[in-house]
TORSE-167935 format. One record per atom (N, C-alpha, C): residue in three letters; z, y, x. Coordinates in steps of 0.1 Angstrom, whole numbers, plus 5000, padded with zeros to 4 digits. Atoms other than C-alpha are relative to their C-alpha. Example, Ala and Ser with C-alpha at 12.3 -4.5 7.8 and 13.67 -1.06 7.14 Angstrom:
BEGIN
ala500049885009/ala507849555123/ala500050125009/ser500049894991/ser507149895137/ser500850114992/
***
This chain:
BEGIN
unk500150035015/unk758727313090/unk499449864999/unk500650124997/unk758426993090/unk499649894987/unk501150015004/unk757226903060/unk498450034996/unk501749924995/unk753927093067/unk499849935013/unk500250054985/unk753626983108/unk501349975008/unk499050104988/unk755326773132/unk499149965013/unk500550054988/unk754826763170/unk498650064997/unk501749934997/unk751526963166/unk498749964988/unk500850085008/unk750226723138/unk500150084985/unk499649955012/unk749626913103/unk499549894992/unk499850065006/unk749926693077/unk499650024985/unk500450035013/unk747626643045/unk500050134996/unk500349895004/unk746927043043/unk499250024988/unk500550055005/unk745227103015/unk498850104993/unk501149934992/unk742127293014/unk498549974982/unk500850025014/unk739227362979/unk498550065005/unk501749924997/unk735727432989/unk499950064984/unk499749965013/unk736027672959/unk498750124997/unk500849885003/unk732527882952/unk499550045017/unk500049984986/unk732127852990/unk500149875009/unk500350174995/unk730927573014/unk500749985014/unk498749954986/unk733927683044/unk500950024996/unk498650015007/unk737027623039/unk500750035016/unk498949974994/unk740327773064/unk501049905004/unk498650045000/unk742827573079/unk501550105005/unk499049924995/unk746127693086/unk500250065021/unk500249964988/unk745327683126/unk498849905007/unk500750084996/unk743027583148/unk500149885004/unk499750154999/unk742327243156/unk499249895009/unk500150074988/unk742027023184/unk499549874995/unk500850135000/unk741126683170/unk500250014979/unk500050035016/unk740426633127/unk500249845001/unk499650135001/unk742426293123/unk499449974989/unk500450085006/unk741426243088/unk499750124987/unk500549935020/unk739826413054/unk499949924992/unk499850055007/unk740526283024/unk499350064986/unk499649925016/unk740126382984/unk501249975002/unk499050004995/unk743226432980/unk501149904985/unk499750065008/unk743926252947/unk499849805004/unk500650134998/unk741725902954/unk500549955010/unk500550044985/unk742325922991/unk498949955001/unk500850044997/unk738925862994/unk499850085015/unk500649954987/unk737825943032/unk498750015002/unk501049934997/unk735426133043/unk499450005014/unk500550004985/unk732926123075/unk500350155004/unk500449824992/unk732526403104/unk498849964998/unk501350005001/unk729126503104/unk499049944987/unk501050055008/unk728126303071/unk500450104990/unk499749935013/unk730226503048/unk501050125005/unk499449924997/unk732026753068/unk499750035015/unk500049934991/unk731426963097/unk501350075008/unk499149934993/unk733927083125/unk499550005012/unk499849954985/unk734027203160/unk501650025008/unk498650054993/unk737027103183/unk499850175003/unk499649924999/unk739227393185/unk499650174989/unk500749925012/unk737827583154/unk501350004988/unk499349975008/unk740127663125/unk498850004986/unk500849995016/unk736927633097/unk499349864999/unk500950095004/unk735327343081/unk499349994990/unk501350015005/unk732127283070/unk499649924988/unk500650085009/unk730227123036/unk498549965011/unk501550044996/unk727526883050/unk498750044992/unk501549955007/unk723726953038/unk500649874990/unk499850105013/unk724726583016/unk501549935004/unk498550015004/unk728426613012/unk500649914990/unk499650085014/unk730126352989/unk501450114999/unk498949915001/unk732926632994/unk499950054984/unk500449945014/unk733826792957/unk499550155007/unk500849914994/unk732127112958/unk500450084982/unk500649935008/unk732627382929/unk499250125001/unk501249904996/unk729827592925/unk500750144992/unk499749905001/unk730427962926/unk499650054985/unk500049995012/unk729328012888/unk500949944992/unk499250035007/unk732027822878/unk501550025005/unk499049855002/unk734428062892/unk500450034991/unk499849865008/unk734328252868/unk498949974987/unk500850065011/unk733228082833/unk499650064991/unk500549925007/unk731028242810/unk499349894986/unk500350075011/unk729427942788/unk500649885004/unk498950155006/unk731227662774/unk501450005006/unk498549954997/unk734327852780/unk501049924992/unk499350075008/unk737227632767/unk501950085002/unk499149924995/unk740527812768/unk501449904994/unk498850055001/unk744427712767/unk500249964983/unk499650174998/unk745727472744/unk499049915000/unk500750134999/unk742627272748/unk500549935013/unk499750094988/unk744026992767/unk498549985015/unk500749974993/unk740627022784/unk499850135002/unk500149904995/unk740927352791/unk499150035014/unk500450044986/unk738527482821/unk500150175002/unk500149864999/unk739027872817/unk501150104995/unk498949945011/unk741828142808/unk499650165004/unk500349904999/unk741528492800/unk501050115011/unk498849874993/unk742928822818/unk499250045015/unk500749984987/unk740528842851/unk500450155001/unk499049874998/unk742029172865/unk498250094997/unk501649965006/unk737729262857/unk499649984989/unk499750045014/unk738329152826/unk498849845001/unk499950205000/unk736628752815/unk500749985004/unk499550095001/unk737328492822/unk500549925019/unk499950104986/unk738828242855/unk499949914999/unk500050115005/unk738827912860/unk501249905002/unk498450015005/unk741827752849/unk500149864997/unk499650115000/unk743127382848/unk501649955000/unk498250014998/unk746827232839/unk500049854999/unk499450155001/unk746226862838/unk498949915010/unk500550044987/unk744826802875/unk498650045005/unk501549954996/unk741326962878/unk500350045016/unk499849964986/unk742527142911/unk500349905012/unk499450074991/unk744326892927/unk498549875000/unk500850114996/unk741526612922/unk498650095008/unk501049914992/unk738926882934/unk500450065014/unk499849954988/unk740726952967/unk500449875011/unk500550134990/unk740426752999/unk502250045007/unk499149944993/unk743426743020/unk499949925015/unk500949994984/unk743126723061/unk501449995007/unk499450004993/unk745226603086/unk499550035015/unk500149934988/unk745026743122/unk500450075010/unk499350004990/unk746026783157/unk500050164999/unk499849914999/unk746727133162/unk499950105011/unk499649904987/unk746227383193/unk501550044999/unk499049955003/unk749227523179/unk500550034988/unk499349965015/unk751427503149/unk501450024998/unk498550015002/unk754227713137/unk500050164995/unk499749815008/unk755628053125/unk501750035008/unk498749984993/unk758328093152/unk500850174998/unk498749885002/unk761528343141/unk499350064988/unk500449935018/unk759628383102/unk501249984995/unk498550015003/unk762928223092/unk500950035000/unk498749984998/unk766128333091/unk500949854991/unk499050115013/unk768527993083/unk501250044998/unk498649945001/unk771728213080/unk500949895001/unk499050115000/unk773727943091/unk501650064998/unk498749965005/unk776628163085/unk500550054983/unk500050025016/unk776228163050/unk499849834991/unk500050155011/unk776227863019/unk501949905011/unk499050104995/unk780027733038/unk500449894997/unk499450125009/unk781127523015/unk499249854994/unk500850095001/unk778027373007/unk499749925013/unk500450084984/unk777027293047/unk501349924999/unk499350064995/unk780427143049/unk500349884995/unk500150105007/unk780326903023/unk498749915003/unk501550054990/unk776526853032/unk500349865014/unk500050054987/unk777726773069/unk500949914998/unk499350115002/unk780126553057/unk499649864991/unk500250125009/unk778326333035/unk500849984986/unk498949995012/unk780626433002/unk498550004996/unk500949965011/unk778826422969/unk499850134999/unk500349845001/unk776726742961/unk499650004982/unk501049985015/unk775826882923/unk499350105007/unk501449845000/unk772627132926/unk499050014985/unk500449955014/unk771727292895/unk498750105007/unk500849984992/unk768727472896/unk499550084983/unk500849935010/unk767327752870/unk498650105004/unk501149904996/unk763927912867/unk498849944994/unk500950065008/unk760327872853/unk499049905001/unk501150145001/unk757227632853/unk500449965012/unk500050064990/unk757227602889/unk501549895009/unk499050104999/unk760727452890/unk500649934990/unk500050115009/unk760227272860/unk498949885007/unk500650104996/unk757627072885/unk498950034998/unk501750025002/unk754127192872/unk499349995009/unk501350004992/unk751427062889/unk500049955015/unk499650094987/unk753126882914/unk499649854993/unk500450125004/unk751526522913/unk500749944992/unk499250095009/unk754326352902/unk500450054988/unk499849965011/unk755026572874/unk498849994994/unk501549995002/unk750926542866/unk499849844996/unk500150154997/unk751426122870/unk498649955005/unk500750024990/unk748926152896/unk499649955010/unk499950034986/unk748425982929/unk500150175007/unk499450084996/unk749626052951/unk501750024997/unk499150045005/unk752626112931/unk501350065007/unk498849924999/unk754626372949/unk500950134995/unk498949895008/unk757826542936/unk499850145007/unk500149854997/unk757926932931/unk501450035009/unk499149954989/unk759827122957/unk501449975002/unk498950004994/unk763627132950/unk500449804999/unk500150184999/unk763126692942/unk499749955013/unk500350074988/unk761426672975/unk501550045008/unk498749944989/unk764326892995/unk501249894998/unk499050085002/unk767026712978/unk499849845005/unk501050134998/unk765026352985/unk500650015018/unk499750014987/unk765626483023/unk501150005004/unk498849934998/unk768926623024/unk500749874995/unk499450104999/unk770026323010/unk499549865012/unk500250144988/unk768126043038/unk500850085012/unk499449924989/unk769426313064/unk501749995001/unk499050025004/unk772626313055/unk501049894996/unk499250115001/unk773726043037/unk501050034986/unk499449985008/unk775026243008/unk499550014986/unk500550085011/unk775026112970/unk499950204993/unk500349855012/unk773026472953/unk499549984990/unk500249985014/unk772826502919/unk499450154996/unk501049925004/unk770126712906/unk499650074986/unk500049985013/unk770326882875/unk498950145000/unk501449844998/unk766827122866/unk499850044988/unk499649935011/unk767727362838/unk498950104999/unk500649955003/unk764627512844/unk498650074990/unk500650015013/unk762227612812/unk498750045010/unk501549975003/unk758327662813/unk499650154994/unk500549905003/unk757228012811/unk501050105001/unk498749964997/unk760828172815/unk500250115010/unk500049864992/unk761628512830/unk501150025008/unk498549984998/unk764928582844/unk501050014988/unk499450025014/unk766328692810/unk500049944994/unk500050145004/unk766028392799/unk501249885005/unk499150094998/unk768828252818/unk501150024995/unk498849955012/unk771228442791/unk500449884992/unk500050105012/unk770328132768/unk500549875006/unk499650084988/unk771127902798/unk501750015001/unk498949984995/unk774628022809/unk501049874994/unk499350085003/unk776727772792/unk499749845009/unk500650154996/unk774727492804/unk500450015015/unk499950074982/unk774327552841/unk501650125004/unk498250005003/unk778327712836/unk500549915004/unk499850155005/unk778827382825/unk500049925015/unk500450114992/unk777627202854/unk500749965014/unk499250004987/unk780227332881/unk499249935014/unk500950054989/unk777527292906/unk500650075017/unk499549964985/unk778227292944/unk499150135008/unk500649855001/unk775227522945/unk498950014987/unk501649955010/unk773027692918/unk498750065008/unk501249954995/unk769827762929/unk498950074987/unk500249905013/unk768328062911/unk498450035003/unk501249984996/unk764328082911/unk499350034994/unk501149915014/unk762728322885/unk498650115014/unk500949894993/unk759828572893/unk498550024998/unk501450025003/unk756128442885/unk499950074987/unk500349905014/unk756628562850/unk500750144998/unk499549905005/unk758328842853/unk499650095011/unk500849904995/unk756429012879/unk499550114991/unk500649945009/unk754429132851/unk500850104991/unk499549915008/unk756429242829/unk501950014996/unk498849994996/unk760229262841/unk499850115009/unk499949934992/unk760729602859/unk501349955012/unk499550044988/unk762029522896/unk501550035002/unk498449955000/unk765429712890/unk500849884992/unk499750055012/unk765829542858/unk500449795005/unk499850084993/unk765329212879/unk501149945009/unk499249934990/unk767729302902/unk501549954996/unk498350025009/unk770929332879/unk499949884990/unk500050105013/unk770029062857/unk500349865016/unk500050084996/unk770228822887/unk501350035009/unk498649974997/unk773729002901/unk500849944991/unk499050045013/unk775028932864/unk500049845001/unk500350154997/unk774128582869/unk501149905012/unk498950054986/unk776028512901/unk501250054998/unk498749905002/unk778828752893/unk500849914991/unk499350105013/unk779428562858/unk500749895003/unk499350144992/unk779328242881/unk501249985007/unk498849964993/unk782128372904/unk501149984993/unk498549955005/unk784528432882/unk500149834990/unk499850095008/unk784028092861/unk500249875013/unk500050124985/unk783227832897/unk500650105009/unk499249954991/unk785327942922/unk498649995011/unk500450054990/unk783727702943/unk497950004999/unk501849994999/unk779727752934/unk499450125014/unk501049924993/unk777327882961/unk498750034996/unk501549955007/unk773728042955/unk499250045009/unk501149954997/unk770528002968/unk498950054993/unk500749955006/unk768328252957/unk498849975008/unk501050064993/unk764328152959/unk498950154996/unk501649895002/unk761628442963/unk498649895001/unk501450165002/unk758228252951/unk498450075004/unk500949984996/unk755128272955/unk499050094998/unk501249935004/unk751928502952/unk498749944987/unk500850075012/unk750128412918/unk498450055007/unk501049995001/unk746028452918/unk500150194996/unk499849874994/unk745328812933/unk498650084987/unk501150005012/unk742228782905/unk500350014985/unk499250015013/unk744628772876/unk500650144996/unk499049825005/unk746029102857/unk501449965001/unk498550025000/unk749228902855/unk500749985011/unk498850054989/unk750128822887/unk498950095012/unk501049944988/unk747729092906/unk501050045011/unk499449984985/unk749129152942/unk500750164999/unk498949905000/unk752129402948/unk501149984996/unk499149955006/unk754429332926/unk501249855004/unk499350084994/unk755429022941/unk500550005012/unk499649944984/unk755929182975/unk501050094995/unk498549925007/unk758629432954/unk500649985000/unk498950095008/unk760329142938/unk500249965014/unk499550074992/unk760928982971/unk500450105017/unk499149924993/unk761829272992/unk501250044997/unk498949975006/unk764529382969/unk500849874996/unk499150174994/unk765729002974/unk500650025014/unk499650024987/unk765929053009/unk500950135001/unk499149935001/unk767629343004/unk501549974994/unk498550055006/unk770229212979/unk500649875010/unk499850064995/unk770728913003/unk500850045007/unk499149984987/unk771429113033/unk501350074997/unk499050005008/unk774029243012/unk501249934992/unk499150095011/unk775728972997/unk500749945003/unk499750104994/unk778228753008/unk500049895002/unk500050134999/unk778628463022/unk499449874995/unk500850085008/unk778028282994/unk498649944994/unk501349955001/unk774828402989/unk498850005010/unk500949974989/unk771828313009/unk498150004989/unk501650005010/unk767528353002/unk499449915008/unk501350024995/unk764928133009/unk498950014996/unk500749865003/unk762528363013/unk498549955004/unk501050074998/unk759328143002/unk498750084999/unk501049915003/unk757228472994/unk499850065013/unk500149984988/unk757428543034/unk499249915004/unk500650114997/unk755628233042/unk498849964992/unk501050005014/unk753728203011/unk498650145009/unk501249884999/unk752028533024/unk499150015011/unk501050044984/unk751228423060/unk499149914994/unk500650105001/unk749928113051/unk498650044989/unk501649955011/unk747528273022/unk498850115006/unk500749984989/unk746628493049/unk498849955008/unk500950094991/unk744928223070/unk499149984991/unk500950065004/unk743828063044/unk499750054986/unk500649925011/unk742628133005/unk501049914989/unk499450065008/unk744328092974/unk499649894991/unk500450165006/unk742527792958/unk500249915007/unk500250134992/unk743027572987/unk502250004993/unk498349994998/unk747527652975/unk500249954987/unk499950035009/unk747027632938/unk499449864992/unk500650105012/unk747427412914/unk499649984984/unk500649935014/unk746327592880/unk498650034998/unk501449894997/unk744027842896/unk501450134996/unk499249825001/unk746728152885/unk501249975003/unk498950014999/unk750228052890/unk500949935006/unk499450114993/unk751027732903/unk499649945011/unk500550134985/unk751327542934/unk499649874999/unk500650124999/unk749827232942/unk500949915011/unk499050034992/unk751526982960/unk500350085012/unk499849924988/unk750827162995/unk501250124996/unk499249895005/unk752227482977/unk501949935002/unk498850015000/unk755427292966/unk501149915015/unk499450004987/unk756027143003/unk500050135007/unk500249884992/unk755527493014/unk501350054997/unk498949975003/unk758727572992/unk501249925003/unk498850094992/unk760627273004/unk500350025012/unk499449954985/unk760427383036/unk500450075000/unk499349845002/unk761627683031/unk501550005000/unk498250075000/unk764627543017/unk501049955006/unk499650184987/unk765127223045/unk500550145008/unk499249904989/unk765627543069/unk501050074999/unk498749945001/unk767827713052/unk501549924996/unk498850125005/unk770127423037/unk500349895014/unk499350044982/unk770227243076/unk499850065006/unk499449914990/unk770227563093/unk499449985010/
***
């Protein structure tokens, strides 16, 4: 996965002392090259502002840290609650305990998280993947040839770009996931892709009814289909299911030549009633189910498999970039890679 680690080296991880003065890396770690904020790049000492131990996987708040630091009462805000559309916003309702969380959409997270590069004992998730290289044909061949590519691309906030730097006009100013993939697949390659992102803000699946004309329209070489965050909640899983067969089906019969990558996403805030844990492990089994079913045409990259290790290790504020919903840059390289493996196989 290589935009996460290369050769042993993990790259700009990215990590929130959130209510807690130990923060997780994804593996242990043999030498800490460099801590950063992850906005400023401001760098950080060992020992003056952060603590580690060669071959340790946890790092430390110094006793006088210039590290950000949110203090565990502002978890979970009770006075001077400011709630959505305050462009300052610092809190949103629904805590699966009912209050309040703490909630940010115009960079609070991302300037409050450090991010850490580091040599690795070992880094990887060997055979998580499947790149079905015997799937997407038409696309690989064109790909491998260096032909022009269209990639259309439907689905909600998170592939409308939220909260990825450059969609934030933030340092350091990097594009959300399918901008970054495409960004590769074209230096790799050599092929002129055209990127068209049909995807709305807050949008469910059924939502792509109002769509159809448009990304119809666009005779893409492949659609890439990436609903789910909002419709965990309140889209039953069946209902899910057939609405995203109708979608491909419709496409068939109108593009001969369209292929489809379908994207399982990620695990919202396990703290949230809207995105509480389970129901995104549903939606993304019954992906891999319809997948292993599907032809040819049809492949998954299957970012809710990876998403779950990775949150595993480490915690969900060091991924988000809201606090409930969205990735942060790390997050949306976590989905690029996903991609890179299955689109070069």
């Amino acid at each position: 996965m290589r935009e996460l680690w290369l050769d042993g080296v993990v790259s700009r991880e990215s990590c929130m002392f959130a209510g807690k003065r130990e923060v997780k890396l994804l593996f242990p770690a043999q030498e800490i090259i460099k801590v950063e904020e992850y906005c400023s790049g401001r760098v950080f000492q060992p020992g003056v502002d952060y603590l580690h131990t060669p071959g340790s996987d946890r790092i430390g708040l110094a006793e006088k840290s210039g590290i950000p630091f949110i203090e565990k009462e502002r978890m979970r805000p009770e006075k001077d609650v400011r709630l959505r559309p305050a462009e300052d916003c610092n809190a949103i309702e629904g805590a699966v305990d009912g209050g309040y969380l703490i909630f940010g959409e115009s960079g609070f997270f991302a300037e409050n998280q450090i991010a850490v590069t580091y040599r690795a004992e070992t880094a990887g998730f060997d055979g998580m993947i499947d790149p079905q290289r015997d799937r997407l044909p038409r696309f690989r061949k064109k790909l491998s040839a260096g032909d022009p590519l269209q990639i259309t691309l439907i689905g909600d906030s998170i592939s409308v770009g939220a909260n990825a730097s450059k969609f934030m006009n933030k340092p350091p100013y990097e594009p959300f996931y399918l901008e970054r993939t495409v960004e590769k697949l074209s230096e790799k390659y050599g092929s002129r892709i055209t990127l068209t992102n049909r995807a709305v803000g807050g949008a469910g699946i059924r939502n792509a009814a109002g769509l159809r004309d448009d990304y119809l329209g666009d005779k893409a070489d492949l659609l890439v289909i990436a609903y789910g965050m909002n419709d965990y909640f309140r889209t039953p899983a069946d209902e899910f299911m057939a609405t995203l067969d109708l979608i491909i089906n419709e496409s068939r019969k109108v593009n001969l030549h369209t292929e489809y990558l379908v994207v399982s996403g990620m695990s919202g805030n396990p703290l949230w009633k809207y995105t509480a844990p389970g129901n995104d492990l549903i939606f993304a089994e019954k992906l891999r189910e319809f997948a292993g079913f599907a032809p040819s045409d049809t492949a998954l990259a299957d970012v809710n498999k990876v998403w779950q290790e990775i949150a595993a290790r480490k915690g969900f504020y060091d991924l988000t970039g809201n606090g409930v919903n969205h990735p942060n840059d790390f997050g949306h390289r976590i989905y690029a890679s996903v991609l890179l493996e299955i689109l070069t196989g």
